[in-house]
C-alpha positions in Angstrom: -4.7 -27.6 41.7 -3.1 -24.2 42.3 -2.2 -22.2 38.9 -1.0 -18.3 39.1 -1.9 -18.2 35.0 -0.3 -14.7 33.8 -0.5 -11.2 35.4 -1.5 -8.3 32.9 1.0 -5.2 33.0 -0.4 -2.5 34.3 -0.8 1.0 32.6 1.7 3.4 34.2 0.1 6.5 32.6 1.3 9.5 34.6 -1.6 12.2 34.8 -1.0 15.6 35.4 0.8 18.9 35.0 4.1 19.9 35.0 3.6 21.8 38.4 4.5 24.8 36.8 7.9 23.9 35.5 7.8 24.0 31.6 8.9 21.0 29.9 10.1 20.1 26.3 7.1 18.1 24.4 7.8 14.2 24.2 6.3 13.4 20.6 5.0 9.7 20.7 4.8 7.6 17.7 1.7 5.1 17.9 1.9 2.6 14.7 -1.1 1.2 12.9 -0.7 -2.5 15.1 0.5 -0.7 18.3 -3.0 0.1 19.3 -2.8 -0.4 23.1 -3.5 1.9 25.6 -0.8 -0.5 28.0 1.7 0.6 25.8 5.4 1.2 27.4 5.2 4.4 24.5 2.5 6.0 27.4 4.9 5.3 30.1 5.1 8.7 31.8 2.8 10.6 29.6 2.4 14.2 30.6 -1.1 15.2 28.7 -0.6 18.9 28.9 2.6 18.8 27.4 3.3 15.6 25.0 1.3 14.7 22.0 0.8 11.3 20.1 1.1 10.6 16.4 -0.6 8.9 14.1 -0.8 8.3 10.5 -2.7 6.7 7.6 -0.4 6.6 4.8 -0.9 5.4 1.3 2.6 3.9 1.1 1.4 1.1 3.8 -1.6 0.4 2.3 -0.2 -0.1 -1.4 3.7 -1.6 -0.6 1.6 -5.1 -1.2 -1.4 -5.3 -2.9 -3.4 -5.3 -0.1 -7.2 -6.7 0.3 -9.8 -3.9 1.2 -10.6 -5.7 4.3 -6.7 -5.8 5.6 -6.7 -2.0 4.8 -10.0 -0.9 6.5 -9.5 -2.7 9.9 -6.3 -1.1 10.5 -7.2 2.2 9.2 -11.0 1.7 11.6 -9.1 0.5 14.2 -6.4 3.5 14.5 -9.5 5.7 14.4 -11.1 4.5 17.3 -7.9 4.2 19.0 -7.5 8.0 18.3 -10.8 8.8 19.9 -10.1 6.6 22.9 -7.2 8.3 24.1 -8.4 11.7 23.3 -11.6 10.6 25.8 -8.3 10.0 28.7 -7.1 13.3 27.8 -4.3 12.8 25.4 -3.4 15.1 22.7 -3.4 13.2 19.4 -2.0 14.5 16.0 -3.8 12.4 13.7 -3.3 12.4 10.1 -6.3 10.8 8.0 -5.8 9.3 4.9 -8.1 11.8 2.9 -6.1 14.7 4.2 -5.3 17.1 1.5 -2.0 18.0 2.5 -1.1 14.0 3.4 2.4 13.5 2.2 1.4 9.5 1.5 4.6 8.3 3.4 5.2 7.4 7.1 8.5 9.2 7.3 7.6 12.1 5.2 4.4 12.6 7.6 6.9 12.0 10.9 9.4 14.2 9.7 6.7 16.8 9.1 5.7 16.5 12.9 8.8 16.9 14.4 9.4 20.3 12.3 6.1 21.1 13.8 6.4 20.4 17.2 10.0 20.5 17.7 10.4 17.8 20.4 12.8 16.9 22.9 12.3 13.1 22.2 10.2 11.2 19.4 9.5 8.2 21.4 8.4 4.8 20.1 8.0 1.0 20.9 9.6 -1.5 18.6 8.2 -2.0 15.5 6.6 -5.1 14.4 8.4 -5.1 10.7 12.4 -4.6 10.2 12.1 -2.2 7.7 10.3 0.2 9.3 12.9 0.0 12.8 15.8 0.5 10.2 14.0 3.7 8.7 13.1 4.6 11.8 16.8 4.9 13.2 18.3 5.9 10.2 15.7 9.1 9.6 14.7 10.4 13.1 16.9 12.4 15.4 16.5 11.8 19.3 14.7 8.4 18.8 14.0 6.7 22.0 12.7 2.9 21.1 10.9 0.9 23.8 10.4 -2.8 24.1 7.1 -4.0 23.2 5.5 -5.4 26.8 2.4 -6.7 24.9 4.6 -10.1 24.0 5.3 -12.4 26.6 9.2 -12.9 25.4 11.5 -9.7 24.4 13.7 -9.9 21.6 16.4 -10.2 24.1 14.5 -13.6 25.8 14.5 -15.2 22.7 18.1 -14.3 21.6 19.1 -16.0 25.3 17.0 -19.0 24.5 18.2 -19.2 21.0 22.2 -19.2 22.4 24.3 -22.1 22.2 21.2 -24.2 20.3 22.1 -25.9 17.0 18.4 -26.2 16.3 15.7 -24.2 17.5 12.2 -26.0 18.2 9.1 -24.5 19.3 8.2 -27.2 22.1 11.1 -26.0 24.5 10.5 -22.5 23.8 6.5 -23.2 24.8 7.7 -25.4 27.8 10.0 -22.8 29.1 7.2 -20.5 28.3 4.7 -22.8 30.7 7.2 -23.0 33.7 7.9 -19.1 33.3 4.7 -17.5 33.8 2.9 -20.8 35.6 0.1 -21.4 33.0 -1.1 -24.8 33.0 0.9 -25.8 35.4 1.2 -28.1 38.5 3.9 -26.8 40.7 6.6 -28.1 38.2 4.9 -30.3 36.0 2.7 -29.8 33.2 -1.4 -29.9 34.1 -2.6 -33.3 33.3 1.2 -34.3 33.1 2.1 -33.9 29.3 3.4 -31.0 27.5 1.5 -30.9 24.9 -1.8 -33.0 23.3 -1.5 -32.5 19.7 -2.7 -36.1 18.8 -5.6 -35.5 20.4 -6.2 -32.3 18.6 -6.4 -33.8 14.4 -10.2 -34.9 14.5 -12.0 -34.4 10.8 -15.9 -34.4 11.1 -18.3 -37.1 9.7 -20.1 -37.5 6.7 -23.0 -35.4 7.6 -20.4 -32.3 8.8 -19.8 -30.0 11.5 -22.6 -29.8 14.3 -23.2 -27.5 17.5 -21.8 -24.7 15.6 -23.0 -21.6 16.7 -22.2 -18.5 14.9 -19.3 -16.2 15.6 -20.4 -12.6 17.2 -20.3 -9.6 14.9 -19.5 -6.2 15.0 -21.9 -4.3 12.5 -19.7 -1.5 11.4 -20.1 1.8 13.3 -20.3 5.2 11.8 -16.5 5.7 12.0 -16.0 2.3 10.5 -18.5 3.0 7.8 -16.8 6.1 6.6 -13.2 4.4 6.8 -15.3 1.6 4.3 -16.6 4.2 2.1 -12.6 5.5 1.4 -11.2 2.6 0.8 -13.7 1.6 -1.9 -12.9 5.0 -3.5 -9.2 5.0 -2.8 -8.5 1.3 -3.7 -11.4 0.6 -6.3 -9.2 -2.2 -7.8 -7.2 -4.1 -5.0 -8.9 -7.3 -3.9 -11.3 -8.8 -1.9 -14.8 -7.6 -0.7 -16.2 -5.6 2.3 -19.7 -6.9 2.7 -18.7 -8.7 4.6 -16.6 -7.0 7.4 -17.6 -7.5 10.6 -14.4 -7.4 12.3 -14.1 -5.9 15.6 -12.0 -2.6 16.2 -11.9 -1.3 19.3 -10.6 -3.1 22.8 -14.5 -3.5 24.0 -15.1 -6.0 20.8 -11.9 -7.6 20.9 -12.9 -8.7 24.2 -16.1 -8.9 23.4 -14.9 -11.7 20.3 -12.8 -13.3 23.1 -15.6 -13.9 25.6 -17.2 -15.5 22.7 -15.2 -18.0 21.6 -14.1 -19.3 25.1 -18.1 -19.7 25.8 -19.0 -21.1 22.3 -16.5 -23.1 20.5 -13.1 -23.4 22.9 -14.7 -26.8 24.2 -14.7 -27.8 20.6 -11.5 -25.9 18.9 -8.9 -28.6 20.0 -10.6 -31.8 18.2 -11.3 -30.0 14.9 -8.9 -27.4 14.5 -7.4 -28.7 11.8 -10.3 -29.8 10.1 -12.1 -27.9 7.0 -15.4 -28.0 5.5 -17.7 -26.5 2.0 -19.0 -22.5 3.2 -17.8 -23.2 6.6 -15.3 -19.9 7.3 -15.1 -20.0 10.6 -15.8 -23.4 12.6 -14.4 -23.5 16.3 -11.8 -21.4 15.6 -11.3 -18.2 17.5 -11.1 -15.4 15.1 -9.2 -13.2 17.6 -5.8 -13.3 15.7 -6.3 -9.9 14.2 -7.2 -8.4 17.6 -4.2 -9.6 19.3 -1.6 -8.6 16.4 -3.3 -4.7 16.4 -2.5 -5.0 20.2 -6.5 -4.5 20.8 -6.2 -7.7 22.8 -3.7 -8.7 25.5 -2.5 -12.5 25.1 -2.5 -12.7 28.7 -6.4 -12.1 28.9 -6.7 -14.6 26.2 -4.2 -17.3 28.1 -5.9 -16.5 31.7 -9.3 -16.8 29.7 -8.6 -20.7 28.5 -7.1 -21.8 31.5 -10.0 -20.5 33.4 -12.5 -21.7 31.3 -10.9 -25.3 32.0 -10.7 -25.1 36.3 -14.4 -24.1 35.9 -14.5 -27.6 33.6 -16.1 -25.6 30.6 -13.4 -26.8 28.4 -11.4 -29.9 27.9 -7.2 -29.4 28.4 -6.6 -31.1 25.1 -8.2 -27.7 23.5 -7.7 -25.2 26.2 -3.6 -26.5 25.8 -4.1 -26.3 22.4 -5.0 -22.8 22.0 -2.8 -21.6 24.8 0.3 -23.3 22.7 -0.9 -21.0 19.6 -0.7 -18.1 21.7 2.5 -18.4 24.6 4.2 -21.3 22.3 4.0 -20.5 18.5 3.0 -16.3 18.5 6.1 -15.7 20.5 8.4 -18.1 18.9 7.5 -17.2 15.6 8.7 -13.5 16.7 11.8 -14.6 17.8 12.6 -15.9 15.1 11.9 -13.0 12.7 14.0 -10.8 14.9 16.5 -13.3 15.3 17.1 -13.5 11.4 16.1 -10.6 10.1 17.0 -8.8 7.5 18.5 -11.5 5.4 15.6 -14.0 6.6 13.4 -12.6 4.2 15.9 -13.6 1.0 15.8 -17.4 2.0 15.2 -19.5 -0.4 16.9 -23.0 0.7 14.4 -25.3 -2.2 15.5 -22.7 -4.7 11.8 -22.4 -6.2 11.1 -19.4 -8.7 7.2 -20.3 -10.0 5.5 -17.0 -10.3 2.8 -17.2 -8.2 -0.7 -18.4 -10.1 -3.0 -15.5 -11.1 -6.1 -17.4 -9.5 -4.5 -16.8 -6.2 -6.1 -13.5 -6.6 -9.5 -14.6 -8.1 -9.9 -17.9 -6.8 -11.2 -18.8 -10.1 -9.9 -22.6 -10.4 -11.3 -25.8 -10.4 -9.7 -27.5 -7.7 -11.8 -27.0 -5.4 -10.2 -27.1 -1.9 -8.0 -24.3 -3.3 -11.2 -22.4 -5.2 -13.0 -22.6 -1.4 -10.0 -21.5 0.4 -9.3 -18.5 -1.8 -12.8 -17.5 -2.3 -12.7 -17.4 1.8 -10.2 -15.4 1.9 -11.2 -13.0 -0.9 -14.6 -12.5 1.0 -13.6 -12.2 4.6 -9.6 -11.7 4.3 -9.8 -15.0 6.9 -8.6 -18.7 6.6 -7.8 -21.0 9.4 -4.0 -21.9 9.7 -4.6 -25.5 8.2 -6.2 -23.7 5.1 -3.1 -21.4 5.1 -0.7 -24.2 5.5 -2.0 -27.2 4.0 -4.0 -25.8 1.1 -2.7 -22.7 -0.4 1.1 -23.0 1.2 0.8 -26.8 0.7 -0.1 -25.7 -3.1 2.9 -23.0 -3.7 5.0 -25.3 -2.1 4.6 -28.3 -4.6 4.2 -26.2 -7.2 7.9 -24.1 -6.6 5.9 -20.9 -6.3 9.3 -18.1 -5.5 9.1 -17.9 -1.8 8.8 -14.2 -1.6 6.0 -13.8 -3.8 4.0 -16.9 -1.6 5.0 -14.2 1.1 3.7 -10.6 -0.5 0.1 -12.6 -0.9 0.0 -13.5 2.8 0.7 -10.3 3.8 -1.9 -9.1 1.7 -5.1 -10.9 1.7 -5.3 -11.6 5.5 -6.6 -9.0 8.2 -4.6 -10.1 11.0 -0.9 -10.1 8.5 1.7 -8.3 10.3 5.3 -9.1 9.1 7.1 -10.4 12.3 4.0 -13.7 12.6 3.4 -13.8 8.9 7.2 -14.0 7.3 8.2 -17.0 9.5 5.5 -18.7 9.2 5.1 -18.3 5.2 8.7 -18.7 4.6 9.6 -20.9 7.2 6.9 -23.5 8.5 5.1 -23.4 4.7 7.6 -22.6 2.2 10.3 -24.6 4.1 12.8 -21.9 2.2 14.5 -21.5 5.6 16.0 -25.0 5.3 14.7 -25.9 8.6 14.9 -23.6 10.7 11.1 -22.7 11.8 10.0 -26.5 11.1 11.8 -30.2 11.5 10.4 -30.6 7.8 8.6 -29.6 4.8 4.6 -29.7 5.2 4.8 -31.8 2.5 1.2 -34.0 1.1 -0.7 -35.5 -1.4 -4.3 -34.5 -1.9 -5.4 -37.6 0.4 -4.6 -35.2 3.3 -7.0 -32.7 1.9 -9.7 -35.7 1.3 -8.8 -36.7 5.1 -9.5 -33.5 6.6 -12.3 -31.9 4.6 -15.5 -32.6 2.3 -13.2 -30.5 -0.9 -12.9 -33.1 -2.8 -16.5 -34.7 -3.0 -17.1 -31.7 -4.9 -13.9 -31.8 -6.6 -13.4 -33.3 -10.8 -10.0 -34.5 -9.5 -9.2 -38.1 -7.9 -6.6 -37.3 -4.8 -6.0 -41.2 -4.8 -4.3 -40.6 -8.5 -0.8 -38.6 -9.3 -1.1 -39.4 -13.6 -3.8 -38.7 -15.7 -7.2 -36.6 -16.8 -8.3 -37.4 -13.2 -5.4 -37.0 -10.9 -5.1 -34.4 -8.5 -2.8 -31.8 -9.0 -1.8 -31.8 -5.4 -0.8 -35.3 -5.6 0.9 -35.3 -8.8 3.3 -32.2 -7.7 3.7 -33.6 -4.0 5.7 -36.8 -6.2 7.4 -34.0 -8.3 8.7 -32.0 -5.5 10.0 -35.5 -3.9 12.0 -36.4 -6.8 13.2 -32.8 -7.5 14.4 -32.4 -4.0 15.4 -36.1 -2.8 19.3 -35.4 -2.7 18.0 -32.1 0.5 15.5 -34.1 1.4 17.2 -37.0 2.7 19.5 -34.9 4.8 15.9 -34.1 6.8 15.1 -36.7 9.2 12.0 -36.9 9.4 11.5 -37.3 5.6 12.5 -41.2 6.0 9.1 -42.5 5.3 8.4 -40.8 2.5 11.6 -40.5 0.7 11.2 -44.7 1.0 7.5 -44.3 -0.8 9.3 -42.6 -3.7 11.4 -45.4 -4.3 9.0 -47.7 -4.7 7.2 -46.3 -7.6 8.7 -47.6 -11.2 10.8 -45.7 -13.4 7.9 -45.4 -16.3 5.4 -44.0 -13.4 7.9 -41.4 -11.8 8.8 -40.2 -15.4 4.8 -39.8 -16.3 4.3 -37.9 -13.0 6.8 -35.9 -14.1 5.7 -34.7 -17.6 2.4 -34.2 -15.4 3.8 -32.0 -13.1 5.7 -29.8 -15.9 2.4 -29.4 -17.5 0.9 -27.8 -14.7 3.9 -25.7 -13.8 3.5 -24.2 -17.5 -0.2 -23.8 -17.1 0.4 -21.3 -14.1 3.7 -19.7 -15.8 
C-alpha cells in the first residue's frame, strides 16, 4: 500500500538585514487563535526592521460571557507564543491585559500601534470570525490580508466546491478532500475500499463501563500560565466555570506532546466509542487536541499524518483512524466553508423560528436531569465536552425545548476552550440548532431520551423514565422531542429523511399528543 498522507508547509521566515538599505517597518498583526509560527503573516519577515503585535483585550474576553478556562488558555497561550518568537529573534509589541494604559479594545490598541510605529504595511492573515475581518478593513489603512495556510481548503476551495450545488454535504467535500492530498488512500480508491465507516463507529459500553482507559497527559500550569490564572480570577471573579482544573496545554511542544498521546493511548479505541458517554468520565478516547488545533498550536496535517501512520504500523484500526481523520480534513474544513460562505447573515438564521430564552441552569448545571446536570457540570469544571455531549445532550435539549438560536450560540462560544466562531457557529446553528434549514445537516438531530439511555449510564441515575413522554416520571427529553414534532410537522415533512419519524407521530392518539403537549408547555414555562 503506497499513501503520500499530507506534506506540512514549510516556514518561509526570511532572516536577516536589510544590507544596509533602510526599509519601511512591516507591522504584523498575530490574533489570539493565530498562534503559529508557519504563519503566511511571517512570510518574509525582516527581524531588524518589522515588529509583531499582539494584544489581550478585555472587549474579547467579555463580548460573551466567557468561562475562566476559555479566557486563560488563550491569554497563556499568546504569552508563550510571545516568548517563542522573541527566542527566533522577532520583535514583539505585546500588550498584556493588566497594562495600565490598555485601551480594552482590539482596534483601539491597533490603531495605537500604527500611530506608533508608523508602518508601511499592517499585515495580517484572515481572521477566524467575520466581525473582526469587517473591522479590520473598515478601520486600518494599508491592510494587507493573507490566506490562512494552516487549513487544508481556502475560502476560495470551498466557494469552488460549493458552485453549481443545490445542496452542500460534508461526505463529497471529505472525499474530494481524500483524493486531493492522498490520505487514506489507494491509488484512486479509498483504503480498505469505503469512504467512510461510521456504522462501525456508534458502540456504547456495557454495564460495568468503560475499560483500558488510561488517563489523558497534563500540562501542570507553568509560571507564565500561573500568573495569566491568577488575573483572570481577579479580573473576571464572576464569569463561569473553574480553574482547578486547567491542565490544558499552551505551547506547540504540549500540543504535540497531547497529540503523541492520544494516537498511542486511546486512537485504537476512539472510533467504537466516540459517541458514547459515561457518569465522571470527561474525557474517554477522545483526543482532547481540538483547542490546540483551533489556536493554530497544532498543524492538522501532523495530526492527519499521525493517524494514518499509526494504522500502516497496525497500532490502530481504519474504522477509528478514518474516523478521526474525517473530523479533522472532512468536518473542520467544511464546517469553515460554510461560515465563510454564509456569513454575515448566517448568524441571523433562524429557519424553526424558536425564541426560548435559554435556561439559567445552563450556567450552573444545577438541574435534575441528569445527563444534562453531568454534561454541564463537565463543562463548567473543565470548559470540555465531547461533540455527542454537545450535540445530543445540551444542543439536543435547546433544540426540543425552542431555545432562540443565537443565544444556544453565545453559550457555546463561551463555556468551551477550543470555541472559535468560524467551527462553533455552524456547528451550533446549523448541525444542532437546525436554524439553517438544512443547510449544514440533511436533518434535525432530533431524539427522545432513549438515545441518551442508549449511549450512556445518565439515566440509571436519573428520577426520570426516558421510555415515558406524559407524566411525574417522564423524561423531559422525550416529552419535548413529541412537542417539537408536532410543532414543526408541516417543515418537517419537506425533510426527507424525517419519514420515519413523522409516521411515529401519527400513530399516537389524539388524547396522548394533546397530554404531551400541555407537558411540554409546562416545561417551556418552567425555563421562561
Amino acid at each position: 500500500m503506497t499513501t503520500t498522507g499530507l506534506a506540512h508547509v514549510p516556514n518561509n521566515l526570511r532572516r536577516g538585514g536589510s544590507h544596509g538599505i533602510p526599509m519601511s517597518v512591516n507591522l504584523v498583526v498575530m490574533l489570539g487563535d493565530q498562534l503559529d509560527l508557519s504563519s503566511a503573516a511571517l512570510d518574509g519577515f525582516d527581524p531588524n526592521h518589522d515588529v509583531v503585535w499582539m494584544a489581550e483585550v478585555d472587549s474579547e474576553a467579555v463580548a460573551v460571557w466567557n468561562h475562566k478556562a476559555r479566557i486563560t488558555i488563550f491569554l497563556a497561550a499568546m504569552r508563550h507564543f510571545r516568548d517563542a518568537l522573541q527566542a527566533r529573534g522577532f520583535t514583539v509589541d505585546y500588550r498584556q491585559l493588566d497594562d495600565k494604559a490598555n485601551q480594552g479594545s482590539l482596534l483601539a490598541e491597533l490603531k495605537a500601534a500604527i500611530k506608533k510605529h508608523k508602518p508601511a504595511k499592517v499585515i495580517l492573515v484572515e481572521p477566524g470570525e467575520y466581525r473582526l475581518l469587517d473591522e479590520f478593513r473598515q478601520s486600518i489603512p494599508k491592510l494587507e490580508i493573507r490566506p490562512d495556510r494552516h487549513f487544508l481548503a481556502s475560502v476560495d476551495d470551498f466557494r469552488e466546491h460549493a458552485k453549481g450545488r443545490k445542496q452542500l454535504r460534508m461526505e463529497y467535500f471529505y472525499r474530494e478532500m481524500r483524493r486531493r492530498y492522498k490520505i487514506l488512500m489507494e491509488k484512486d480508491k479509498p483504503t480498505g475500499g469505503d469512504w467512510n465507516y461510521d456504522s462501525e463507529n456508534r458502540g456504547s459500553f456495557p454495564k460495568s463501563g468503560p475499560s483500558l482507559l488510561p488517563a489523558p497527559i497534563e500540562f501542570e500550569p507553568d509560571k507564565i500560565t500561573q500568573e495569566v490564572m491568577a488575573l483572570v480570577e481577579k479580573r473576571f471573579p464572576k464569569h463561569p466555570g473553574k480553574l482547578e482544573h486547567f491542565k490544558w496545554p499552551v505551547t506547540h511542544a504540549d500540543a504535540k506532546l497531547a497529540l503523541d498521546d492520544f494516537i498511542t493511548n486511546r486512537l485504537k479505541h476512539f472510533g467504537t466509542y466516540q459517541d458514547a458517554m459515561w457518569t465522571g468520565e470527561p474525557w474517554l478516547y477522545h483526543a482532547r487536541i481540538a483547542s490546540s488545533l483551533n489556536l493554530k498550536l497544532l498543524d492538522p496535517r501532523e495530526a492527519c499524518n499521525a493517524a494514518q501512520e499509526a494504522y500502516e504500523r497496525g497500532d490502530a484500526p481504519l474504522a477509528a483512524v478514518e474516523g478521526f481523520i474525517r473530523q479533522i480534513l472532512g468536518w473542520r474544513e467544511y464546517v469553515r466553508g460554510i461560515y465563510w460562505l454564509y456569513m454575515p447573515d448566517y448568524i441571523d438564521k433562524n429557519a424553526l423560528e424558536a425564541t426560548q430564552p435559554l435556561p439559567s441552569f445552563y450556567w450552573t448545571g444545577d438541574t435534575e436531569m441528569t445527563c444534562l446536570s453531568q454534561t454541564i457540570g463537565q463543562t463548567l469544571d473543565y470548559g470540555y465536552a465531547h461533540h455527542i455531549q454537545r450535540l445530543m445532550v445540551t444542543g439536543l435539549f435547546t433544540l426540543l425545548l425552542g431555545v432562540d438560536p443565537k443565544r444556544v450560540h453565545e453559550w457555546y462560544l463561551a463555556v468551551y476552550v477550543d470555541a472559535v466562531e468560524w467551527v462553533e457557529l455552524p456547528n451550533v446553528l446549523g448541525m444542532s440548532q437546525f436554524a439553517d434549514g438544512g443547510i449544514m445537516a440533511s436533518k434535525p438531530y432530533a431524539a427522545t431520551g432513549k438515545y441518551i439511555q442508549r449511549m450512556s449510564n445518565y439515566c440509571q441515575h436519573c428520577q426520570y423514565d426516558p421510555a415515558e413522554s406524559v407524566g411525574d416520571k417522564a423524561c423531559p427529553f422525550t416529552t419535548l422531542y413529541w412537542d417539537f414534532l408536532m410543532r414543526h410537522e408541516t417543515k418537517l415533512t419537506k425533510v426527507g429523511r424525517m419519514d420515519m419519524q413523522l409516521r411515529n407521530l401519527v400513530r399516537i392518539e389524539p388524547a396522548k399528543k394533546a397530554a404531551i403537549t400541555k407537558q411540554a408547555n409546562e416545561i417551556k414555562e418552567r425555563y421562561q
